[in-house]
N, CA, C and O of each residue as an XYZ file, in Angstrom:
700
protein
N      71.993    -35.233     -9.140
C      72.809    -34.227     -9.799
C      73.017    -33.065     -8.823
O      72.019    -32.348     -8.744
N      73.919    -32.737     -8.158
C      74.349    -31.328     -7.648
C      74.788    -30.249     -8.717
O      75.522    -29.459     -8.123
N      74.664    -29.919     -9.902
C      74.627    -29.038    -10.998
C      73.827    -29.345    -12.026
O      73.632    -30.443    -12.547
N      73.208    -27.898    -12.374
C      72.488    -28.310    -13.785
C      73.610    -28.218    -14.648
O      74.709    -27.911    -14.187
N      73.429    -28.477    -15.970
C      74.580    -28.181    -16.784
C      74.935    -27.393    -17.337
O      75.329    -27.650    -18.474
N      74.989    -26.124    -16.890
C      75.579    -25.018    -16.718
C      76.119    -24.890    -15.827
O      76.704    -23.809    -15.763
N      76.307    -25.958    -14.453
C      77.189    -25.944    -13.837
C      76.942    -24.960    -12.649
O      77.815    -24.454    -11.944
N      75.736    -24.800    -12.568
C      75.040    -23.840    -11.155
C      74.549    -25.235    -10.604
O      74.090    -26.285    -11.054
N      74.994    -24.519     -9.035
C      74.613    -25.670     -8.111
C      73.097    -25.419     -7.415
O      72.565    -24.451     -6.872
N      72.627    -26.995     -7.758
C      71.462    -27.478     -7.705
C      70.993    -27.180     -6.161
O      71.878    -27.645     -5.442
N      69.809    -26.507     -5.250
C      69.449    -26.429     -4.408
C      69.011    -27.670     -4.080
O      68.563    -28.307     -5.033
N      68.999    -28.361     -2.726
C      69.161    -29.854     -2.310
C      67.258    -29.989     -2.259
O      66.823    -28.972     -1.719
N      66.553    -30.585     -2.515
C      65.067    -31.094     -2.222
C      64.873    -31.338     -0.807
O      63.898    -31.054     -0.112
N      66.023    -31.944     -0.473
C      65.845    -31.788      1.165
C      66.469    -31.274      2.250
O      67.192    -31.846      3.065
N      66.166    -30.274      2.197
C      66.886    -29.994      3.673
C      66.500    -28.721      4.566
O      65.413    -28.155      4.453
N      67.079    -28.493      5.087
C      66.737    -27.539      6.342
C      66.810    -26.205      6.295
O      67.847    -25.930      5.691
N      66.139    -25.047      6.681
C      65.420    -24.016      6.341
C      67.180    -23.238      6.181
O      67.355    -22.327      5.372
N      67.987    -23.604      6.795
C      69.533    -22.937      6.513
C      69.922    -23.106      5.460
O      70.252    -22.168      4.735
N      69.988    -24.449      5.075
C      70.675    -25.096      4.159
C      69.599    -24.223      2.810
O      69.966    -23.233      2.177
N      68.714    -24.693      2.709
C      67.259    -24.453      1.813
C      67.644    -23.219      1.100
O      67.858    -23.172     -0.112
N      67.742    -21.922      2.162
C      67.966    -20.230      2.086
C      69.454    -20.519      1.253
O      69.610    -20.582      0.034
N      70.385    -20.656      2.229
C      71.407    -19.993      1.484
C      72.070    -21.249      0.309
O      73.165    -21.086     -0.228
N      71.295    -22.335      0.081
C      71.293    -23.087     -1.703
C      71.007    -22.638     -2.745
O      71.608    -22.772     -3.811
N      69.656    -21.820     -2.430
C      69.152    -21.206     -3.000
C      69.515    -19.567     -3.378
O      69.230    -19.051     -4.459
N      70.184    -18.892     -2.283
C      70.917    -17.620     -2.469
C      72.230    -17.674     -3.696
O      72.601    -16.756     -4.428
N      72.617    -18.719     -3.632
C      73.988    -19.409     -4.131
C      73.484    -19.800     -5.905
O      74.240    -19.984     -6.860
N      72.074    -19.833     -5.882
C      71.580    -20.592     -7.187
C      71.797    -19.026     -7.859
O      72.554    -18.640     -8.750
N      70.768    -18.291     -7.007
C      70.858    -17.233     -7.984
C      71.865    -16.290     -8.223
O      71.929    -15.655     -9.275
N      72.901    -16.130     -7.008
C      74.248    -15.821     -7.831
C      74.997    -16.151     -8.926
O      75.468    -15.507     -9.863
N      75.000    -17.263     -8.609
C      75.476    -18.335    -10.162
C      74.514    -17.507    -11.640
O      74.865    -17.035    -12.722
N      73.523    -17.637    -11.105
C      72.776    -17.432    -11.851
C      72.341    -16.161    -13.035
O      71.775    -16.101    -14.126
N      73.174    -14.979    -11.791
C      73.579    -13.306    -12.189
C      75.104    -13.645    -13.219
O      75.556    -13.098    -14.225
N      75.376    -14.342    -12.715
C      76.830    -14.566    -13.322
C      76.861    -15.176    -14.766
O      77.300    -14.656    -15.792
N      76.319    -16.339    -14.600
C      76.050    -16.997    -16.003
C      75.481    -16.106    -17.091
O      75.667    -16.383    -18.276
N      74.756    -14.987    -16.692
C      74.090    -14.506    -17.655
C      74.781    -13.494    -18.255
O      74.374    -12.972    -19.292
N      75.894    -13.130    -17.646
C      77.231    -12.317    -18.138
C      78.358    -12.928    -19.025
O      79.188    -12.269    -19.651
N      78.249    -14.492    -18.978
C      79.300    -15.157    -19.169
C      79.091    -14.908    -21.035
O      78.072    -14.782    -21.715
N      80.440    -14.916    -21.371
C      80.983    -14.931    -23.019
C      80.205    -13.737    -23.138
O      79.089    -14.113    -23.496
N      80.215    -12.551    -23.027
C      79.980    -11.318    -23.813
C      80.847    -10.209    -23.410
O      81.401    -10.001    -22.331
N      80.849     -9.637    -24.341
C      82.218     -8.454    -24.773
C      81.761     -7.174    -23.738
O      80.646     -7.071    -23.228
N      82.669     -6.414    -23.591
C      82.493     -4.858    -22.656
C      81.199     -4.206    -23.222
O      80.320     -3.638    -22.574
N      81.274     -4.431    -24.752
C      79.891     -3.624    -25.280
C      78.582     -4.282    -25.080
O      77.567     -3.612    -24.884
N      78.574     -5.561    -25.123
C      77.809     -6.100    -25.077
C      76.884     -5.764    -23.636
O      75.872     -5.064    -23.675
N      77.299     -6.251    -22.649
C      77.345     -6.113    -21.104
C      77.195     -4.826    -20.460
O      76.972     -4.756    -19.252
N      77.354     -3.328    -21.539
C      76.916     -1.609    -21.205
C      75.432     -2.166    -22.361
O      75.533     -1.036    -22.837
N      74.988     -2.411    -22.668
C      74.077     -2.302    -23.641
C      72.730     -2.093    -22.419
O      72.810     -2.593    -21.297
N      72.011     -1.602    -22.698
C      70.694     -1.196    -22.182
C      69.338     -2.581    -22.203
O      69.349     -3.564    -22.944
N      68.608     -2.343    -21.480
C      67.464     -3.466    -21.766
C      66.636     -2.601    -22.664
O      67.130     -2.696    -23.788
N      65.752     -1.916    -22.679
C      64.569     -1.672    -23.230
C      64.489      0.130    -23.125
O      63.954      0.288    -22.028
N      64.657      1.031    -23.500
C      64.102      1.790    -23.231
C      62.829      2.353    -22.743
O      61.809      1.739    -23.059
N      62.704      3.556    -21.932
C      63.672      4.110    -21.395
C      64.535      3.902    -20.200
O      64.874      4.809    -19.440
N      64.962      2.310    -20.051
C      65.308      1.887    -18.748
C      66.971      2.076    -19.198
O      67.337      1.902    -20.360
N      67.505      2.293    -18.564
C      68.960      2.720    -18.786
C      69.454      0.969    -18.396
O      70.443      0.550    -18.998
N      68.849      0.164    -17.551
C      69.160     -1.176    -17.085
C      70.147     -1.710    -17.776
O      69.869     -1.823    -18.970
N      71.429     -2.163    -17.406
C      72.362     -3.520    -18.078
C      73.296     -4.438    -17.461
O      73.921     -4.091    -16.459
N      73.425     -5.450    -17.922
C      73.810     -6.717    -16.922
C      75.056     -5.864    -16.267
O      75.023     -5.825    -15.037
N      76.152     -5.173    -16.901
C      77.017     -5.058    -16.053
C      76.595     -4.046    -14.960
O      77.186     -4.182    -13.889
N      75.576     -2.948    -15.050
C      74.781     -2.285    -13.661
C      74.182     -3.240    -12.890
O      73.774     -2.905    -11.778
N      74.046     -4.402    -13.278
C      72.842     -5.549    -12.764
C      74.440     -5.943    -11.333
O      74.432     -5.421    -10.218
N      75.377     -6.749    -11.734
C      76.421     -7.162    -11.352
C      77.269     -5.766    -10.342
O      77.806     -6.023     -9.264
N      77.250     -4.700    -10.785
C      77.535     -3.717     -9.899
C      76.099     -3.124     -8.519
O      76.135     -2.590     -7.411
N      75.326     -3.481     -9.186
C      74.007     -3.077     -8.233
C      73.927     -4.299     -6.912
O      73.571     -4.001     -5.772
N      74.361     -5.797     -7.368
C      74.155     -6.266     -6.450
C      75.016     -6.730     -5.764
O      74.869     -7.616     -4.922
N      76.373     -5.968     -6.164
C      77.903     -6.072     -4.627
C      76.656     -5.069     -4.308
O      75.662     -5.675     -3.906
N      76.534     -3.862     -4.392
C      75.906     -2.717     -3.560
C      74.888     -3.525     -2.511
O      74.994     -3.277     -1.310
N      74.077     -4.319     -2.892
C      72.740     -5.170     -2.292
C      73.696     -5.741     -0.971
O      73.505     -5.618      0.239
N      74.734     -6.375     -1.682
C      75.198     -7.530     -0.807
C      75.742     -6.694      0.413
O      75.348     -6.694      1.579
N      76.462     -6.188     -0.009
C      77.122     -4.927      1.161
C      76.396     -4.289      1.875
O      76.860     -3.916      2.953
N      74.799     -3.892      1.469
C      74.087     -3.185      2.188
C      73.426     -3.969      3.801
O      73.513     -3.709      5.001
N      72.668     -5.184      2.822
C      71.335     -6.199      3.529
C      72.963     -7.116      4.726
O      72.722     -7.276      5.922
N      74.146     -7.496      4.263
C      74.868     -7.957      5.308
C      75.948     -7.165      5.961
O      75.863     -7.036      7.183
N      76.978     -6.599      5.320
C      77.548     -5.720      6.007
C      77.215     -4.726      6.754
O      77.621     -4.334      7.848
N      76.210     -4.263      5.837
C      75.635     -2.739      6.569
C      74.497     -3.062      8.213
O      74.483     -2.730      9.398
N      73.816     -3.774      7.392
C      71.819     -4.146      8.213
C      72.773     -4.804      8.869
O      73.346     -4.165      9.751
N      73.246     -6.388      8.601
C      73.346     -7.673      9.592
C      74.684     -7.413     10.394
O      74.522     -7.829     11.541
N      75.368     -7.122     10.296
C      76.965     -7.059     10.634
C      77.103     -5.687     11.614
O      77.893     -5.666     12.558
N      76.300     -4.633     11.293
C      76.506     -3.055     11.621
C      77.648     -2.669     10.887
O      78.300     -1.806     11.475
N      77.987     -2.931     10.083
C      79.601     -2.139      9.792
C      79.132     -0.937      8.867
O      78.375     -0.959      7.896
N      79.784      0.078      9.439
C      79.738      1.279      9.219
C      80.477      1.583      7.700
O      81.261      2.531      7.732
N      80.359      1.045      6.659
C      81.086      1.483      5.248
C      80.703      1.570      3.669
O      80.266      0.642      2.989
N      80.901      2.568      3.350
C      80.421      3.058      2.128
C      80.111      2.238      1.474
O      80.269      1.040      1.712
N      79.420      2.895      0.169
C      79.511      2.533     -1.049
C      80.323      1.503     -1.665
O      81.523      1.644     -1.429
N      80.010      0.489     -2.399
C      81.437      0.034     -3.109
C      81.527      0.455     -4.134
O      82.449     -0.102     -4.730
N      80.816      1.525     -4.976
C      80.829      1.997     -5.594
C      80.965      3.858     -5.680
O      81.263      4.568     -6.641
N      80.614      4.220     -4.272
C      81.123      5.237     -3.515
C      79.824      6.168     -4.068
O      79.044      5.652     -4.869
N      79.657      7.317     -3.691
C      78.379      8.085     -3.311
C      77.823      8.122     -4.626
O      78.654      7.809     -5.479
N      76.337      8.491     -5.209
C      76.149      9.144     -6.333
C      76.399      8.080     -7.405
O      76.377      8.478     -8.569
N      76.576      7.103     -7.233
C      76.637      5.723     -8.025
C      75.115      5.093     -8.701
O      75.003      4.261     -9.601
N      74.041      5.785     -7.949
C      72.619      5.257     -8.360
C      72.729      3.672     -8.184
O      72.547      2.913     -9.135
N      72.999      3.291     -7.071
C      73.036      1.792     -6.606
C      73.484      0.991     -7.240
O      72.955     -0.088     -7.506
N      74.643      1.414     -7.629
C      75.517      0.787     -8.553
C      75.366      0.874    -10.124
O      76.307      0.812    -10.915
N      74.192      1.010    -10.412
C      73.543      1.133    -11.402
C      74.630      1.610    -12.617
O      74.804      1.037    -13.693
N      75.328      2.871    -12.104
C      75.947      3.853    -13.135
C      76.927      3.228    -13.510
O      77.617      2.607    -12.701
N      77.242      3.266    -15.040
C      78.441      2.477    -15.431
C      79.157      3.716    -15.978
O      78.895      4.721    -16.638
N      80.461      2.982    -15.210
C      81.748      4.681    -15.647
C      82.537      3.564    -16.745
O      82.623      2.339    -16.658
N      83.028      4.437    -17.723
C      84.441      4.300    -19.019
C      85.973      3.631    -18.157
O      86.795      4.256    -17.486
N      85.928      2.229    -18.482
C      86.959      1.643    -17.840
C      86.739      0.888    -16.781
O      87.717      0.264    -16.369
N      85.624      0.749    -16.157
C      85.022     -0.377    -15.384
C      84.227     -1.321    -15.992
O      82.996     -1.311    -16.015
N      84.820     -1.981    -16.392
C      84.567     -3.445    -16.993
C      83.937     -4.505    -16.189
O      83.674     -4.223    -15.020
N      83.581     -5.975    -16.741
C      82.990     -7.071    -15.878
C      83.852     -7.594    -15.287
O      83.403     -7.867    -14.174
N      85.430     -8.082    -15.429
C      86.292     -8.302    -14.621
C      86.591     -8.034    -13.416
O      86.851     -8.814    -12.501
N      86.529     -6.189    -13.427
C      86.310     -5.390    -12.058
C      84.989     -5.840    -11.248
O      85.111     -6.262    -10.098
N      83.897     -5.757    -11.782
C      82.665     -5.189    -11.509
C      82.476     -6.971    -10.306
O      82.235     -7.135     -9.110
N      82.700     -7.769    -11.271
C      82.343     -9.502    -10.896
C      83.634     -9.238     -9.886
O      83.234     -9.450     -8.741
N      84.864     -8.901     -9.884
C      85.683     -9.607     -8.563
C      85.610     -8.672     -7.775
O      86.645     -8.790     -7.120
N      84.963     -7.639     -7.321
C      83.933     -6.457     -6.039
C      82.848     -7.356     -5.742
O      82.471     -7.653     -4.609
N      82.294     -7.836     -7.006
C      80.615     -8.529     -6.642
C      81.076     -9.677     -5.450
O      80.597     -9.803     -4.323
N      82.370    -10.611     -6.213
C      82.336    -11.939     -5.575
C      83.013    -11.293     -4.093
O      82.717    -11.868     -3.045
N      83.790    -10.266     -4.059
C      84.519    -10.266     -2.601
C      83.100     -9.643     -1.675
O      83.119     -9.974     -0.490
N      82.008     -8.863     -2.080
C      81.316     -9.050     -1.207
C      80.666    -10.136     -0.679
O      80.506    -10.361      0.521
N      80.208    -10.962     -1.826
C      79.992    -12.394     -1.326
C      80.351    -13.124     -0.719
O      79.766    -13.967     -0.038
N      81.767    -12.833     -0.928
C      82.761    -13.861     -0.023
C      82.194    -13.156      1.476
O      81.556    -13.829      2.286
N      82.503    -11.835      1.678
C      82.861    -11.179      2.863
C      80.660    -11.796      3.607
O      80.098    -11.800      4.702
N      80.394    -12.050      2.641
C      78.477    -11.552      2.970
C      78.241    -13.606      3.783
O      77.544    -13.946      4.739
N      78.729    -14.082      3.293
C      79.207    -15.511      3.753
C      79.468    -15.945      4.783
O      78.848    -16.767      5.457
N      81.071    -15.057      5.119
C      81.822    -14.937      6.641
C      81.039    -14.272      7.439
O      81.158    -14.652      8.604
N      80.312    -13.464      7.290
C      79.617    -12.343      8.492
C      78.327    -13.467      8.661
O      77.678    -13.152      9.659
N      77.930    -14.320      8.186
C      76.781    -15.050      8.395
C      77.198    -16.169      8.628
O      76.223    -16.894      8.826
N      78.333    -16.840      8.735
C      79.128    -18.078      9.013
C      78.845    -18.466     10.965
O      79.459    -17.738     11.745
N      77.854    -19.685     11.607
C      77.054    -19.253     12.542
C      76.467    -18.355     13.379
O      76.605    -18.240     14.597
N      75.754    -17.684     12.568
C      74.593    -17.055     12.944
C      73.366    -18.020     12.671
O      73.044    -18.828     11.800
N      72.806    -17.492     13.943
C      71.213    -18.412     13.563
C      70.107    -17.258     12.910
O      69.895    -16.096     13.255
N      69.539    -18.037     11.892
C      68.207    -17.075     11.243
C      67.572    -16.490     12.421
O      66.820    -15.742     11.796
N      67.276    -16.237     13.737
C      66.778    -15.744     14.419
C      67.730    -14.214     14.832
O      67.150    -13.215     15.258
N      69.133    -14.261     14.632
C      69.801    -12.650     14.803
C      69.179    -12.020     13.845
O      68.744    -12.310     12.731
N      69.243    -10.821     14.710
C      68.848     -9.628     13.907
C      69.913     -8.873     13.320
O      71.065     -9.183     13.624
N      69.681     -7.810     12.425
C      70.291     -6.539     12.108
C      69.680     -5.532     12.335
O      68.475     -5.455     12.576
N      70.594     -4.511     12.268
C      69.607     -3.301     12.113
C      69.489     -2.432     10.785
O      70.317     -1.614     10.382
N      68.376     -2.756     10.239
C      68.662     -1.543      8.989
C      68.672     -0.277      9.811
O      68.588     -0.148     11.032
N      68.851      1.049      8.411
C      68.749      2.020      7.989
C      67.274      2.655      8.407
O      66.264      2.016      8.113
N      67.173      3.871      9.069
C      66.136      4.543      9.393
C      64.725      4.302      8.232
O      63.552      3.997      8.446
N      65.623      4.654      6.729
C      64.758      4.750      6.094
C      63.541      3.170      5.502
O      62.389      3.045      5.086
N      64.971      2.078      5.886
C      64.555      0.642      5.069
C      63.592      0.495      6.144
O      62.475      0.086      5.828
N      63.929      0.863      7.846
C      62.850      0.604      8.953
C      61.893      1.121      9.166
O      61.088      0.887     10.067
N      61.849      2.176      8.062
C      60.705      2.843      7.799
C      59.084      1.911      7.311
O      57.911      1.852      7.680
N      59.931      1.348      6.333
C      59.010      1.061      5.078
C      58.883     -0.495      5.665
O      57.910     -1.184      5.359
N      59.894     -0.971      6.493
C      59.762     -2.357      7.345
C      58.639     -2.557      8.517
O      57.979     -3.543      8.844
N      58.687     -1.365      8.963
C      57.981     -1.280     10.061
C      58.451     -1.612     11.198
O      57.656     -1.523     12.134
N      59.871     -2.096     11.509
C      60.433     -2.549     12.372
C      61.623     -1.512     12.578
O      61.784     -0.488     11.914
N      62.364     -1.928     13.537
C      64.035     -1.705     14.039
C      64.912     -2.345     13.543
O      65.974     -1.963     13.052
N      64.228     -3.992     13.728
C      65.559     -4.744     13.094
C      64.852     -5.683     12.618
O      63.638     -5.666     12.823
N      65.494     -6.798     11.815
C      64.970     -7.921     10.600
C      66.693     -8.981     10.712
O      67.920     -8.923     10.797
N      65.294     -9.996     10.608
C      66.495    -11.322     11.014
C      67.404    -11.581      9.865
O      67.418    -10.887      8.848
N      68.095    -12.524     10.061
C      68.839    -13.371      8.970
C      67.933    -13.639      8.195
O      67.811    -13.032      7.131
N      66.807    -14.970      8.719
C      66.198    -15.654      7.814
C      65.139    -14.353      6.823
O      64.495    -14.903      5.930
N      64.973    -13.123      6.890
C      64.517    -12.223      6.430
C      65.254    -11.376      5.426
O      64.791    -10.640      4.555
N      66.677    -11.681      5.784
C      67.334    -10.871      4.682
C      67.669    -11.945      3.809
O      67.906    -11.528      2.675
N      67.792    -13.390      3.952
C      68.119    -13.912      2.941
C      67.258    -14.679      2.021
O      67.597    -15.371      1.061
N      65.577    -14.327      2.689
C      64.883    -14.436      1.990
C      64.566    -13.083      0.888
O      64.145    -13.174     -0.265
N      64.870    -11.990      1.551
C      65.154    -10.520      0.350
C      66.503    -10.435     -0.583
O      66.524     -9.736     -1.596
N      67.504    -11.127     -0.194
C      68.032    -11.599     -0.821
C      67.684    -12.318     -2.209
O      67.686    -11.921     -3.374
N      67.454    -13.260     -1.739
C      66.697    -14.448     -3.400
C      65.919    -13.836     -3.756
O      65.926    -14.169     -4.941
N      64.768    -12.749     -3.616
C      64.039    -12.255     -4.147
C      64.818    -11.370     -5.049
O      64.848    -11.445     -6.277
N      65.406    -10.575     -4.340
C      66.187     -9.460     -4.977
C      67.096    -10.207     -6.286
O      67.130     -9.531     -7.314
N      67.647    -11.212     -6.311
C      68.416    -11.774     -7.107
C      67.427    -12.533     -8.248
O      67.684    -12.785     -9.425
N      66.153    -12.814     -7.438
C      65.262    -13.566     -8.657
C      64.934    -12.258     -9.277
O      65.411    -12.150    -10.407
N      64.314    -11.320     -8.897
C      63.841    -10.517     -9.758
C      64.852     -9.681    -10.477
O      64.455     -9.285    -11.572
N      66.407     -9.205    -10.039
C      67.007     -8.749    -11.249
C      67.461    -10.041    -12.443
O      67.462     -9.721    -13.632
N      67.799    -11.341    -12.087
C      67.640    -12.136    -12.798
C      66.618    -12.258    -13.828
O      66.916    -12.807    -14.889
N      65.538    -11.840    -13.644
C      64.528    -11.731    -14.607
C      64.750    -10.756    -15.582
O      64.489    -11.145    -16.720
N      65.293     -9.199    -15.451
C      66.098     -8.268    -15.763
C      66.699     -9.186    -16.712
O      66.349     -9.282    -17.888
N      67.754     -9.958    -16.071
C      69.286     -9.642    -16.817
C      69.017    -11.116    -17.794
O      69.937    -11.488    -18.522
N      67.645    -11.944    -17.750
C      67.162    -12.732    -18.818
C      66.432    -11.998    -20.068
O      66.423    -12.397    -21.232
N      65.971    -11.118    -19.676
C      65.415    -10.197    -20.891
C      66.928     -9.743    -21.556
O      67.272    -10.018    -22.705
N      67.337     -9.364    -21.060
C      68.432     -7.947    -21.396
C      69.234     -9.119    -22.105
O      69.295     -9.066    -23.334
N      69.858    -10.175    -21.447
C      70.651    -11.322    -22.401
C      70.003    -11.296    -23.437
O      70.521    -10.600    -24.310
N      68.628    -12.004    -23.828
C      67.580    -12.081    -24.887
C      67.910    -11.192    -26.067
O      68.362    -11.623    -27.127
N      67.705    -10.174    -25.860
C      67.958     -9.054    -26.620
C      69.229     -8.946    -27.019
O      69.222     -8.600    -28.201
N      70.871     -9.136    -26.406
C      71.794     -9.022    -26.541
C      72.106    -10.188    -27.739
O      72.575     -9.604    -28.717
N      72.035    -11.110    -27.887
C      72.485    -12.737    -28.423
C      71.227    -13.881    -28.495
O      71.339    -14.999    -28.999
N      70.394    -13.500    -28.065
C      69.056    -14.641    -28.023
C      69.318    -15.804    -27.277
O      68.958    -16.901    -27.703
N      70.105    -15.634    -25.850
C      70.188    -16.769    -25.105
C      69.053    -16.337    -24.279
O      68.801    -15.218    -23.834
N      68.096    -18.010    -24.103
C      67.263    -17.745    -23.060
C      67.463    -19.107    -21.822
O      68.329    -19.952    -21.597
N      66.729    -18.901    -21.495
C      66.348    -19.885    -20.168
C      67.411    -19.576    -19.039
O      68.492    -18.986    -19.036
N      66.539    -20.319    -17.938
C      67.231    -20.439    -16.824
C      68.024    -19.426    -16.134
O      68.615    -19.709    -15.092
């Protein structure tokens, strides 16, 4: 089977530490996505739990911000804002009139763009973060195979997020 049936593609059992990373990067996008799928504008601003302001559509705006940061910004060097532009709280903030339509086709064009900038490169290039991320890294720079292992993390753990927060919304669980 190359999809479960939901139609997210299945990470392969075998293969190679490239293939492995970005199957798996790809699972859990699908995976941010699905958990948005069939719910209304209100539904999708709704909060997880108080006092966490958290909701799938900040979840979906927070991680174009991720994607743009860890490849455009760190891996690529490109020098460019926000996609959500300053004072956004990492996308987090949801403004009146930015909907999931918007929010998902920013998310997917960083993806797209986060794809091409990694389209042969070997996990051994570096990037350079941010003074502050090289702070807390301990390094200068951090490879591919390092960001796209912070990557899946980053996507497993707001996924975990945006499985609660569904839960609560409609009582869909799993996966």
């Amino acid at each position: 089977m190359d999809t479960t049936p939901d139609r997210r593609p299945v990470p392969p059992p075998h293969a190679g530490d490239r293939e492995s990373l970005e199957s798996w990067l790809d699972f859990h996008r699908a995976t941010l996505e699905l958990k948005c799928a069939g719910l209304d504008d209100r539904q999708l601003r709704l909060a997880s739990v108080a006092p966490s302001p958290m909701t799938l559509l900040g979840l979906v705006q927070h991680m174009a911000e991720v994607e743009r940061n860890w490849f455009r910004r760190v891996f690529a060097g490109q020098d460019v804002p926000p996609v959500y532009g300053e004072g956004s709280g990492d996308g987090f903030t949801l403004v009146p009139g930015r909907g999931i339509d918007e929010a998902l086709g920013l998310w997917r064009a960083e993806v797209a763009r986060s794809r091409e900038l990694i389209a042969g490169s070997s996990l051994t290039d570096s990037g350079k973060p941010s003074e502050e991320e090289a702070q807390y890294l301990g390094d200068q720079g951090v490879s591919l195979r390092w960001i796209l292992v912070h990557m899946i993390e980053e996507y497993a753990r707001h996924n975990g997020h945006a499985d609660l927060i569904r839960e609560c919304i409609d009582g869909t669980t799993g996966a």
